[in-house]
N, C-alpha and C positions, 0 to 999 in steps of 0.2 A: 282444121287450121283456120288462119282468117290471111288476110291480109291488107288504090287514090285513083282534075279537073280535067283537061284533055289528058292527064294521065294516069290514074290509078287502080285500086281494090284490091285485100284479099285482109283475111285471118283468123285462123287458128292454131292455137300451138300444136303441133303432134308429139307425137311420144317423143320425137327424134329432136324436138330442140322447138329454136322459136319459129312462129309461122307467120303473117299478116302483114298479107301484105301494103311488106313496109319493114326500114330496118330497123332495129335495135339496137343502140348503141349503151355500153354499162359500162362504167369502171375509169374511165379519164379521169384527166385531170381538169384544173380550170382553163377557159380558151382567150385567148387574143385577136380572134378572128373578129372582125367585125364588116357580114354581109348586111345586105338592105333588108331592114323589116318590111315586109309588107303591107302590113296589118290585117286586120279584119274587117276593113270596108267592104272588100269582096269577097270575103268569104264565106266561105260555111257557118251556122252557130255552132255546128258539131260536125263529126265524122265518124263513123262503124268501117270496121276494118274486117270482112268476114266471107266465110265460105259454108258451104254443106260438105265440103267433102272429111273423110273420116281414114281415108288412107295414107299409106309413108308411099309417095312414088319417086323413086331414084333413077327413074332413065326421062331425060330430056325430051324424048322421042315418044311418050306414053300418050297413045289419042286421049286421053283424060284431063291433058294440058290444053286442050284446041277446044273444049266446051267454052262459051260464051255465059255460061251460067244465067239463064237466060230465065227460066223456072224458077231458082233462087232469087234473082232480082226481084221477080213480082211476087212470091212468097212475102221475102225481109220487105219491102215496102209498105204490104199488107200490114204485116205486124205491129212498123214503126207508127203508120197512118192510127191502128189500130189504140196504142198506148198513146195517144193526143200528139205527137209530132206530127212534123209535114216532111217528106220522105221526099228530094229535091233531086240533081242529075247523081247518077252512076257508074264508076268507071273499074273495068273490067284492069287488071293487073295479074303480073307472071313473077311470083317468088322464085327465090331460089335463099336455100337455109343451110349450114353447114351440121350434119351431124356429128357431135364427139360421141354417138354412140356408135355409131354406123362407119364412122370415118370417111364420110362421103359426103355428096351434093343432095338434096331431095327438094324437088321444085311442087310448086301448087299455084293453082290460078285460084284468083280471086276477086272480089270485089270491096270496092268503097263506094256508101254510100255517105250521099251530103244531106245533112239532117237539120230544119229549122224548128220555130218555135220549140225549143226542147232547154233544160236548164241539164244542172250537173244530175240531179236527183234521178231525174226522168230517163236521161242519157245511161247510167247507171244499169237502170231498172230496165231499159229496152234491151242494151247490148247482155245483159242476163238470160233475157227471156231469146235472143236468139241463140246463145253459147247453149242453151237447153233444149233448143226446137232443133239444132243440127247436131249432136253430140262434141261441138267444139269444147276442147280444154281452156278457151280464152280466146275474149273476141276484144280485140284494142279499138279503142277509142281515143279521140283527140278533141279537145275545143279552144276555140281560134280564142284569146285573151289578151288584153293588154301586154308588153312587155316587163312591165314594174308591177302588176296585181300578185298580190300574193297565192295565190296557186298556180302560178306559171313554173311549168318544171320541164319544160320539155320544147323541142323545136320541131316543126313539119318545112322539112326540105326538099325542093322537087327542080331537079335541073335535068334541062333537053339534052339531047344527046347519047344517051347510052343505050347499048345493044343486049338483052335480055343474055344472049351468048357471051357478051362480056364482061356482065357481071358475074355468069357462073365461071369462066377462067382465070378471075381478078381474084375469086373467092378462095376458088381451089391451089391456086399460085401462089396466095400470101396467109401464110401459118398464122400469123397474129389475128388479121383482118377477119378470119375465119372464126376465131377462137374469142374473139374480143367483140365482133360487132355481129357474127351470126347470121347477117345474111341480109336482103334485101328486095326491093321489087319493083319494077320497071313495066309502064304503062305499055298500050298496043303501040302508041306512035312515038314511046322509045325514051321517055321523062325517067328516070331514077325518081323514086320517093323514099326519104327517110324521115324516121319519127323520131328522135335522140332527147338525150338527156341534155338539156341545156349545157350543162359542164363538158361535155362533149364534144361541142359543136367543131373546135378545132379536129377533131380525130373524126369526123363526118367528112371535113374539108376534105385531107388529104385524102381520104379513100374514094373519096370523089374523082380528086384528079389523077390516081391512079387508074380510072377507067378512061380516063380521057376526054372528061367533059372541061365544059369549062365554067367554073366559078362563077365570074360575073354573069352569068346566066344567069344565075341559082335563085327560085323565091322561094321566101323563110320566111316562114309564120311564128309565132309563139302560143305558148298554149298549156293544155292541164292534158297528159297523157293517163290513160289508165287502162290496166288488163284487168276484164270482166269474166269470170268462170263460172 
């Protein structure tokens, strides 16, 4: 599976649906929200959203959730350094994904890394070459972009506040949110991260404030999202 700054990391898809963390959002409508772009002054040129791991785990309580992935970090770094990027901080993240095959919650830690000197091509060609070194189904990618450039298709959302725990009760409590947005993933010191379709971004809001953060918190990046298999 795969799955973000002081808050992120992880993904891969598993079998059971989407993984990376970080959510996914499909299928809205257009939004009227209008939060603070951030830009991309500070941030990343890129992002990898990924893990090693290769299991479905469905109990919250599985020590396999409390690895620090720690091996993996200096592996994917290796890699990134390896294909001419500069492989930048890294943050450890706790998915939590709804299966509709399972009809259940299946959680995954993971990591994001922050990837410089890297364009689309390269970004492309790396998160490849780790979806192949881990047996991930697809490792997502993000890169921070102007709001009006034409490849902007997507939004990186990241608001303080939320409990790892209540994002997996928010999940399993609301039929839609479960079936519609698939899931999501929450740094160690408690940041929600989501990755959405720009059309979206109203239906990121509200699922936001059903966990009980709060909005004007929230920094939104724009960007070119992509799943790498």
């Amino acid at each position: 599976m795969t799955t973000p700054h002081p808050r992120r990391s992880r993904l891969r898809l598993p079998a059971t649906g989407l993984a990376a963390l970080v959510l996914v959002i499909t299928g809205a409508g257009p939004t009227h929200a209008s939060p603070v772009d951030d830009g991309c002054r500070t941030a990343p040129a890129a992002e990898i959203f990924a893990t090693d791991n290769t299991s479905v785990v469905t109990d919250p309580d599985d020590p396999r959730l409390r690895t620090r992935l720690t091996r993996f970090d200096h592996e994917a770094r290796t890699l990134i350094r390896a294909h001419g990027a500069r492989p930048a901080a890294s943050t450890l993240l706790d998915g939590v994904f709804w299966s509709g095959e399972r009809k259940r919650a299946t959680y995954e830690r993971s990591r994001e890394f922050d990837v410089e000197r890297i364009g689309r091509d390269g970004l492309h060609h790396v998160a490849g070459v780790i979806a192949e070194q881990y047996g991930q189904e697809a490792v997502l990618t993000f890169r921070c972009l102007p709001r009006t450039a034409p490849e902007t298709d997507a939004v990186e959302i990241e608001v303080p506040g939320v409990r790892v725990g209540g994002l997996r009760e928010a999940l399993v409590a609301d039929p839609e949110a479960r079936e519609r947005l698939g899931g999501g993933s929450v740094t160690l010191d408690g940041t929600l991260v989501l990755v959405a379709p720009v059309a979206d971004l109203s239906l990121a809001r509200g699922f936001t404030a059903s966990l009980g953060a709060d909005w004007d918190k929230a920094r939104v990046r724009y960007g070119d999202r992509e799943f790498v298999g």
